[in-house]
C-alpha atoms as a printed R data frame, in Angstrom:
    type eleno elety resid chain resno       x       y      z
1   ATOM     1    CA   UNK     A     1   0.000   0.000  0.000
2   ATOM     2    CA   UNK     A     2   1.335   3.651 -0.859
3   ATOM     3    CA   UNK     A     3   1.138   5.053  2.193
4   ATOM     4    CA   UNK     A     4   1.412   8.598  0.296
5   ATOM     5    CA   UNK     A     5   3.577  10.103  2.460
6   ATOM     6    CA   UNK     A     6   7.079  10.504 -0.113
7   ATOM     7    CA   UNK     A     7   7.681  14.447 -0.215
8   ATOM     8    CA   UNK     A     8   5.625  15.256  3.155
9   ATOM     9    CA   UNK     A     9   7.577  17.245  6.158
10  ATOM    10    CA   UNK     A    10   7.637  16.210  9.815
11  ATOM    11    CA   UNK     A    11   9.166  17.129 13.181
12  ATOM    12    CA   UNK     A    12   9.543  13.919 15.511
13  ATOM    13    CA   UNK     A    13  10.706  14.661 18.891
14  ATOM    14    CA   UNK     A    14  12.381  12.567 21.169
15  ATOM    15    CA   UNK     A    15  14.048  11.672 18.504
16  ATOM    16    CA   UNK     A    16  17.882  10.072 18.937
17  ATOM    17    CA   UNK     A    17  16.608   7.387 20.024
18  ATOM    18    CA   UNK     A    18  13.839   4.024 21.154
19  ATOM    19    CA   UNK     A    19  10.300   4.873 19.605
20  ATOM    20    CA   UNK     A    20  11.134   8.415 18.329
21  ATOM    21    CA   UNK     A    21  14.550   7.485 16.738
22  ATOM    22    CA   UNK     A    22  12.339   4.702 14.579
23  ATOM    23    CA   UNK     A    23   9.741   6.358 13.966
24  ATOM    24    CA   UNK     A    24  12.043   9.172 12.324
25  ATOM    25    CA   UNK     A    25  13.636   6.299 10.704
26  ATOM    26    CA   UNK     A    26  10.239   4.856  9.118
27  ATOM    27    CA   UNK     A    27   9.056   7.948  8.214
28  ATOM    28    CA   UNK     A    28  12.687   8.960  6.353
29  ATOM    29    CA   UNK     A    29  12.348   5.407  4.463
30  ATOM    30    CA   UNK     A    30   8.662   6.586  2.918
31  ATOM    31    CA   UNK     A    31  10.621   9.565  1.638
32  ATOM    32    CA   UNK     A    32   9.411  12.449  4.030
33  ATOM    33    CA   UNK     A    33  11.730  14.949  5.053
34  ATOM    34    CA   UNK     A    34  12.215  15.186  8.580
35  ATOM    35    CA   UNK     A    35  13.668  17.310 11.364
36  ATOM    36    CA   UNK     A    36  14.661  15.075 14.354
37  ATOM    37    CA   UNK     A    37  15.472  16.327 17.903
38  ATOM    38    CA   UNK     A    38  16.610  15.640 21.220
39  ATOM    39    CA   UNK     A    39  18.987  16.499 24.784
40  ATOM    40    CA   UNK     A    40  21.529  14.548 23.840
41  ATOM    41    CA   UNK     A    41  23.964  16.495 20.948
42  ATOM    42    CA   UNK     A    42  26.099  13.292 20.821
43  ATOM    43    CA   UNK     A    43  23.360  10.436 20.656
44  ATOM    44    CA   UNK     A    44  21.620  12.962 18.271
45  ATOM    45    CA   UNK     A    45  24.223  13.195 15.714
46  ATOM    46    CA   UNK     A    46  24.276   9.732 15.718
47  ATOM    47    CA   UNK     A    47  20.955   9.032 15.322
48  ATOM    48    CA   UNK     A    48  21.133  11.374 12.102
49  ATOM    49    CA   UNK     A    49  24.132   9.583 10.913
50  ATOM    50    CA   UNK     A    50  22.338   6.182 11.064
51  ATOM    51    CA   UNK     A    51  19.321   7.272  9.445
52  ATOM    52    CA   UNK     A    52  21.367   9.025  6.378
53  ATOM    53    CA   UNK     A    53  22.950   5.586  6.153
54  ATOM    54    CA   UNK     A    54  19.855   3.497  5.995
55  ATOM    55    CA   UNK     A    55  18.007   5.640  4.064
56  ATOM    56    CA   UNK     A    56  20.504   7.707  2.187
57  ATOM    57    CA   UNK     A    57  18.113  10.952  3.555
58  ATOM    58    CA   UNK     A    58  20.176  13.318  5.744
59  ATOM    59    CA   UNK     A    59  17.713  14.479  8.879
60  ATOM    60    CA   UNK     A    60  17.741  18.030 10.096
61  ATOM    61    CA   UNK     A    61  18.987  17.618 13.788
62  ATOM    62    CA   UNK     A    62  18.068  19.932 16.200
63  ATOM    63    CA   UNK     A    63  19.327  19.924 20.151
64  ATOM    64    CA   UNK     A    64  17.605  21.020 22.598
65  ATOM    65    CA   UNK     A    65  15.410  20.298 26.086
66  ATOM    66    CA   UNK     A    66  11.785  19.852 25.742
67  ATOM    67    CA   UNK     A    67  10.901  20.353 29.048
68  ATOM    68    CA   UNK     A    68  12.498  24.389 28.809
69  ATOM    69    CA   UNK     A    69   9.238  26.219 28.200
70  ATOM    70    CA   UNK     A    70  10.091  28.331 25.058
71  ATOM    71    CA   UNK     A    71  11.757  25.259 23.617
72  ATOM    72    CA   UNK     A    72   9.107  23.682 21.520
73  ATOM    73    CA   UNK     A    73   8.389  27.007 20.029
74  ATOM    74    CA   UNK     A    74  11.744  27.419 19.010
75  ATOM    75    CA   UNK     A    75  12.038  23.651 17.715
76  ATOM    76    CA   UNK     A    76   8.956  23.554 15.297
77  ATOM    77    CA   UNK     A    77   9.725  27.371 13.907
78  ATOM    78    CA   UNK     A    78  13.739  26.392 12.998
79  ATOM    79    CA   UNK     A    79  12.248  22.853 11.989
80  ATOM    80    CA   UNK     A    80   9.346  24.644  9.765
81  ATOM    81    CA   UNK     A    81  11.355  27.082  8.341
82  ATOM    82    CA   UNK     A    82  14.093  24.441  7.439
83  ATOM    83    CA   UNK     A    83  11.530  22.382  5.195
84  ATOM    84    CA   UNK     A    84   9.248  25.127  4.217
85  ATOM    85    CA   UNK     A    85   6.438  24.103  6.161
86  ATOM    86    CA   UNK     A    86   5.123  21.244  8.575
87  ATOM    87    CA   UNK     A    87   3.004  18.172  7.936
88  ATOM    88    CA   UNK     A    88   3.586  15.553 10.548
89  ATOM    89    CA   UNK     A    89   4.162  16.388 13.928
90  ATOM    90    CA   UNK     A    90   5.079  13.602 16.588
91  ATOM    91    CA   UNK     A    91   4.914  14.766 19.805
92  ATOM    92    CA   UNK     A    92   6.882  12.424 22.361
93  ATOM    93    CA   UNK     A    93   9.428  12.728 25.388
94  ATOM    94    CA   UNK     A    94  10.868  11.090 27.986
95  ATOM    95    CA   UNK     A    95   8.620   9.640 30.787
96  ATOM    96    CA   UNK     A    96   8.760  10.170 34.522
97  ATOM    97    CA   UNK     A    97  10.915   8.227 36.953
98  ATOM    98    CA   UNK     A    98   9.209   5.327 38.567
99  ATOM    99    CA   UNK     A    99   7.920   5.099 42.220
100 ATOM   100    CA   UNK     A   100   5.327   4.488 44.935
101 ATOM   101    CA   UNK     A   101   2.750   7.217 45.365
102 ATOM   102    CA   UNK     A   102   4.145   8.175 49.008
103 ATOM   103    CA   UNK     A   103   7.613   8.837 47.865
104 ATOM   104    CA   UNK     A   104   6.910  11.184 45.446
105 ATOM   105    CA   UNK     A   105   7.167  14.828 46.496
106 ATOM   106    CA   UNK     A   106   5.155  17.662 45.002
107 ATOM   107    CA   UNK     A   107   8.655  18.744 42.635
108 ATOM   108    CA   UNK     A   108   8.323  15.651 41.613
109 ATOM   109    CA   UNK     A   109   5.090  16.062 40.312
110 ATOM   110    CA   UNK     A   110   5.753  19.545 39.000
111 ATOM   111    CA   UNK     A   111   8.427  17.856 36.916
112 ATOM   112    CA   UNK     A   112   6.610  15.212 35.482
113 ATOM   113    CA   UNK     A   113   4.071  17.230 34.414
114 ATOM   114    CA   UNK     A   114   5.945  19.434 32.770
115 ATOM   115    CA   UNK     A   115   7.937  16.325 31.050
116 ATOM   116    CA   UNK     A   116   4.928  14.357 30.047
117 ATOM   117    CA   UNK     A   117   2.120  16.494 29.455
118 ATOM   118    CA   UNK     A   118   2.729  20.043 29.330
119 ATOM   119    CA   UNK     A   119   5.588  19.012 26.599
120 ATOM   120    CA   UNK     A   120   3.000  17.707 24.045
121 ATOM   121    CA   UNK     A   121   0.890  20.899 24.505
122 ATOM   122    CA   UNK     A   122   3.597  23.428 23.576
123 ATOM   123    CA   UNK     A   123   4.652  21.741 20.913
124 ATOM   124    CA   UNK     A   124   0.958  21.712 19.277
125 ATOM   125    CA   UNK     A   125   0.590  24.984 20.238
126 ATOM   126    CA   UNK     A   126   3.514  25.962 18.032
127 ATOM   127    CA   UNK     A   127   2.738  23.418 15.098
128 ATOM   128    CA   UNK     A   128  -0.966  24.517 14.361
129 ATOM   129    CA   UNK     A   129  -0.237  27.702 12.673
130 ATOM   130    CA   UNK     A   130   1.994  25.137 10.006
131 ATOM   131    CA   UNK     A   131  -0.477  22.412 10.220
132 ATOM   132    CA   UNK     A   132  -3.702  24.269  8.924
133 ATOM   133    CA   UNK     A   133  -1.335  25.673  5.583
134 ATOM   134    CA   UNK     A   134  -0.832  21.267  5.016
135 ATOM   135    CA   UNK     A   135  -3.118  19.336  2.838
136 ATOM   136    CA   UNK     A   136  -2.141  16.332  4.606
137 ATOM   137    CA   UNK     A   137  -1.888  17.467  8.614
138 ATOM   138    CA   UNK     A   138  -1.512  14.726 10.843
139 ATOM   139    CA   UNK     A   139  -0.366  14.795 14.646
140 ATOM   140    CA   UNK     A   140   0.624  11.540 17.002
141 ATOM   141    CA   UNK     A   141   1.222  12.031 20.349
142 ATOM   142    CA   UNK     A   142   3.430   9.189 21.826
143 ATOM   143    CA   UNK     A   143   1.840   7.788 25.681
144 ATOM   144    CA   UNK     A   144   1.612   4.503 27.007
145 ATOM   145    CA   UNK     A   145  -0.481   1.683 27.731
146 ATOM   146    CA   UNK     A   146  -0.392   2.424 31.235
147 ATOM   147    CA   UNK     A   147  -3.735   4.711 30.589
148 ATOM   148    CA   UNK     A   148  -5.796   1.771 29.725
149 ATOM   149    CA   UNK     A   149  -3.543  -0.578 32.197
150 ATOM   150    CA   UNK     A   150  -2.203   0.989 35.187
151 ATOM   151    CA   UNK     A   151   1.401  -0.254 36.341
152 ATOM   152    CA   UNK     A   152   2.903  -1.175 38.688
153 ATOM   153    CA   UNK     A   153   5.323   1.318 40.574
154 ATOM   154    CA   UNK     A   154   4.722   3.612 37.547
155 ATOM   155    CA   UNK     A   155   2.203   6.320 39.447
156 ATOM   156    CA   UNK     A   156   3.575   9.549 37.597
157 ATOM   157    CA   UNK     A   157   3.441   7.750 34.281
158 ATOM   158    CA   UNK     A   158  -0.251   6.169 35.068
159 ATOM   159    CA   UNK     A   159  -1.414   9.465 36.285
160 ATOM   160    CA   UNK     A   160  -0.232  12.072 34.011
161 ATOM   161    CA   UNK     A   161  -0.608  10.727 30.466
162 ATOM   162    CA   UNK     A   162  -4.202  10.606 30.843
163 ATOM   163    CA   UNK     A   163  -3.830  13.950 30.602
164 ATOM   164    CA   UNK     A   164  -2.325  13.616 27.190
165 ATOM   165    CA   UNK     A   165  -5.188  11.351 26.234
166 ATOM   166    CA   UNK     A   166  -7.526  13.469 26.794
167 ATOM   167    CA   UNK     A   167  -5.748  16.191 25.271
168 ATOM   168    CA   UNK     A   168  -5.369  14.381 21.646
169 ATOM   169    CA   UNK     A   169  -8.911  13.410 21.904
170 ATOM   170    CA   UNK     A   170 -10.344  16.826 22.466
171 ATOM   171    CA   UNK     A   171  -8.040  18.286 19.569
172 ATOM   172    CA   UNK     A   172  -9.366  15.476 17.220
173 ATOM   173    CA   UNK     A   173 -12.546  16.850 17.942
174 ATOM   174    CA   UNK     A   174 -12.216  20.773 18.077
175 ATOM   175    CA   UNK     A   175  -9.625  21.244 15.266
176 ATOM   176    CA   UNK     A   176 -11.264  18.336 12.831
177 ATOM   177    CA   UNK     A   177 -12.921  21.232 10.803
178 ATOM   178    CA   UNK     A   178  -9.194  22.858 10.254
179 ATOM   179    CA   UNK     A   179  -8.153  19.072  8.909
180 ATOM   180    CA   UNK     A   180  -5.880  18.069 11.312
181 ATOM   181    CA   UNK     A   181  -6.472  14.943 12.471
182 ATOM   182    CA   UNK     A   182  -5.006  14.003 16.342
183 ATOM   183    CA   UNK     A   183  -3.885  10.108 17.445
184 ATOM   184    CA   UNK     A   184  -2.148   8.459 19.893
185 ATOM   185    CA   UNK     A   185  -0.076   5.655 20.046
186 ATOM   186    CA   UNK     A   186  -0.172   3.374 23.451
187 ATOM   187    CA   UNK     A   187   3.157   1.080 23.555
188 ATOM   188    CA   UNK     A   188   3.428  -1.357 25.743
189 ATOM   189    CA   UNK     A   189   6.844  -2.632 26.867
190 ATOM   190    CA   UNK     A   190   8.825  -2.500 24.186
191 ATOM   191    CA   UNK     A   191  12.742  -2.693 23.656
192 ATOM   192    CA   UNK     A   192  14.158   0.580 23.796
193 ATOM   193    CA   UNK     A   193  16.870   2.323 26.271
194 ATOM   194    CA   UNK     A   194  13.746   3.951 28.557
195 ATOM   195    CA   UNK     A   195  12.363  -0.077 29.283
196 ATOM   196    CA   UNK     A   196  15.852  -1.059 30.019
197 ATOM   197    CA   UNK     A   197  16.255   1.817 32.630
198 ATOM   198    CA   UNK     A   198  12.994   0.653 34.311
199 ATOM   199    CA   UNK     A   199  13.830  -2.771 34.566
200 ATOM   200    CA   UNK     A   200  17.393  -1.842 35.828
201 ATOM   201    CA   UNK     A   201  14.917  -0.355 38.571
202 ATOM   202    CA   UNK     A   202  12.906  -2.994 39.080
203 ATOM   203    CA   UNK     A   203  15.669  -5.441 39.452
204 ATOM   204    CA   UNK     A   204  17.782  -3.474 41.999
205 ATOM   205    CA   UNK     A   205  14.557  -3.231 44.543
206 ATOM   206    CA   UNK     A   206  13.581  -7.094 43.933
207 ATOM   207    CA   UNK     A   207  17.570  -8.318 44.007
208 ATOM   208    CA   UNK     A   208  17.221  -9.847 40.451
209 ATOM   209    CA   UNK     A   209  18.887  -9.163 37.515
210 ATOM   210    CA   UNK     A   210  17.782  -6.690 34.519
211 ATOM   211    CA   UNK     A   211  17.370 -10.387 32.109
212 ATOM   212    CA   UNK     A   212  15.469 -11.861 34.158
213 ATOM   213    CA   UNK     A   213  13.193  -9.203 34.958
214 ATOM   214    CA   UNK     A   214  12.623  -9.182 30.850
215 ATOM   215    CA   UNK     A   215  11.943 -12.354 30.749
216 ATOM   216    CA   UNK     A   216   8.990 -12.000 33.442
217 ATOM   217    CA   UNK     A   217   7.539  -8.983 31.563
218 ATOM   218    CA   UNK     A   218   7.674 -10.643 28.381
219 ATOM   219    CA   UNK     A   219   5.456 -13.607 29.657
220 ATOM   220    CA   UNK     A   220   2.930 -11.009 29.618
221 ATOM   221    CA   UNK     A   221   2.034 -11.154 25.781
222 ATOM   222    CA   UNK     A   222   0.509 -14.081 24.221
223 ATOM   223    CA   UNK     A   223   4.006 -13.477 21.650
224 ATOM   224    CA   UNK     A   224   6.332 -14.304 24.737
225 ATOM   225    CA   UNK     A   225   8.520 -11.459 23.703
226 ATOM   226    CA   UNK     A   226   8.911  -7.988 24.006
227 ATOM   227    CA   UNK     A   227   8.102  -5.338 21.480
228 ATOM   228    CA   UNK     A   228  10.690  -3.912 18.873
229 ATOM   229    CA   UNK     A   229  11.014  -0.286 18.135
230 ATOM   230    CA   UNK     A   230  10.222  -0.818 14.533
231 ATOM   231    CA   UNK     A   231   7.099  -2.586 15.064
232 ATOM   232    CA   UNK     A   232   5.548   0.292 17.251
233 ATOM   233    CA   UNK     A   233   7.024   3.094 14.396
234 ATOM   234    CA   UNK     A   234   5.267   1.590 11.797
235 ATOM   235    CA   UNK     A   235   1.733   1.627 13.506
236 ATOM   236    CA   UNK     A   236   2.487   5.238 14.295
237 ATOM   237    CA   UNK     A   237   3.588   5.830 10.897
238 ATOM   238    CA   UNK     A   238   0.510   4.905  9.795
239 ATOM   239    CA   UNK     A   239  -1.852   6.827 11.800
240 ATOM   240    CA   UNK     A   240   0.943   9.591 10.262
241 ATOM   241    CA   UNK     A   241  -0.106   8.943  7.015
242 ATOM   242    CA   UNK     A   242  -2.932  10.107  4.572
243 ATOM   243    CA   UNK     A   243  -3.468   6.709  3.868
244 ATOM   244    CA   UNK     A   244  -5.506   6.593  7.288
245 ATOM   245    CA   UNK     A   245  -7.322   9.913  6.016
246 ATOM   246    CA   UNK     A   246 -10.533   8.831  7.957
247 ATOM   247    CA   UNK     A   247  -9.082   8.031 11.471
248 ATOM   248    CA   UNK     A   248  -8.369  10.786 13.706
249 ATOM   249    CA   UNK     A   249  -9.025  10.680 18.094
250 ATOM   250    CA   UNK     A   250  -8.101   6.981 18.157
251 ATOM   251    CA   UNK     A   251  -5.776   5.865 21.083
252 ATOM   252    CA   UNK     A   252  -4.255   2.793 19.529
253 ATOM   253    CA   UNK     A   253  -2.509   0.098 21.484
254 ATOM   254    CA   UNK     A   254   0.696  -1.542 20.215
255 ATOM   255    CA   UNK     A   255   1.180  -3.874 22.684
256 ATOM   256    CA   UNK     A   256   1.605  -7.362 21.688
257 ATOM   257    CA   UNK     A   257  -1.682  -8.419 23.431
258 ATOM   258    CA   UNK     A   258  -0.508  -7.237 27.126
259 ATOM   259    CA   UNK     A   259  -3.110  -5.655 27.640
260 ATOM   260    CA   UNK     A   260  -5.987  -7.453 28.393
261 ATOM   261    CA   UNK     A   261  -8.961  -5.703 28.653
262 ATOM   262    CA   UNK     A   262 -12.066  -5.464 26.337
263 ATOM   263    CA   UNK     A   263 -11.917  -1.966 25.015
């Protein structure tokens, strides 16, 4: 299927690497040009380096902290005015620490917020004026499972991406007449550096090891395994694409079959 997308321009944060780094990837192998960004100059550049190399594209790379407030606004004008314009936007950052709901302080909160929500909003903010000038505007925001499924130890994450939920699904619905459609995409545990850092966590307060506690996890999908970056990209690149002109407010799952409820 042509997913229509060669020639399009989009702006995936979070970018140098796990979901964002291949969904920039997928997105560069349809033939869109895209602007990639994230903290990291080093991991960044190299994340740019691999994607020229697989795809013989050269990403725009742009540096730079989400969670500073002017940021996104910055990021989508230099990324806008680099490729004339703005089609896609993929809206996704790092999520919160993990924790029990008693040992998390108010800064804590604050923080998390400001990382996993308010992060998302700014960005849109700054995208719509370029969005309503595209014939093909499309918008993902990148959550988690966890608002379906709650997990365990994972409070801030569990509480505050609702938030983005219910963001996307409102936009889908008040900016539908501008043709902009709104998604989100729900992983579930998939491999990437941010699972590995959790597990390292997990293991260190049950005295196992980081392998086994990804073995454990992975028993939760009927597939035995683990997600791979690639798999969630391409379901996200898809919702990206005009190809699904007709679906916009849908939270879709990519999980594997972990989670196991009815709707």
């Amino acid at each position: 299927m042509d997913l229509q997308l060669k020639g399009l321009k989009a702006l995936v944060t979070g970018s140098s690497r796990g979901l964002g780094f291949a969904t920039a990837m997928e997105l560069a192998r349809e033939g869109c040009s895209v602007v990639i960004n994230g903290r990291n100059s080093n991991n960044l550049s190299k994340a740019a380096y691999q994607i020229e190399a697989d795809t013989g594209f050269k990403p725009l790379a742009i540096p730079g902290d989400l969670t500073e407030p002017e940021f996104p606004f910055q990021l989508v004008r230099q990324a806008a005015e680099a490729m004339n314009g703005l089609d896609l936007l993929v809206t996704n950052s790092g999520g919160p620490p993990p924790g029990r709901f008693e040992d998390i302080d108010d800064s804590t909160w604050q923080n998390a917020i400001n990382t996993s929500f308010l992060c998302h909003t700014r960005l849109i903010r700054a995208g719509l004026p370029y969005l309503r000038q595209s014939r093909a505007a499309s918008v993902i925001t990148v959550t988690s499972y966890s608002v379906k499924q709650p997990l365990p130890n994972l409070i801030l994450s569990n509480s505050i991406r609702l938030a983005t939920i219910g963001l996307t699904k409102s936009l889908a619905l008040e900016l539908g007449e501008d043709g902009i459609r709104f998604n989100s995409i729900l992983p579930a545990w998939t491999m990437t550096e941010r699972v590995e850092e959790l597990m390292a966590a997990r293991a260190l307060a049950r005295r196992t090891t980081i392998e086994e506690e990804l073995a454990q996890q992975a028993q939760d999908s009927p597939f035995k395994r683990m997600g791979r970056p690639e798999e969630v990209a391409k379901a996200a690149v898809f919702l990206l694409s005009p190809a699904a002109s007709y679906i916009t407010g849908v939270m879709l799952t990519v999980d594997g079959g972990m989670y196991k409820g009815m709707l």
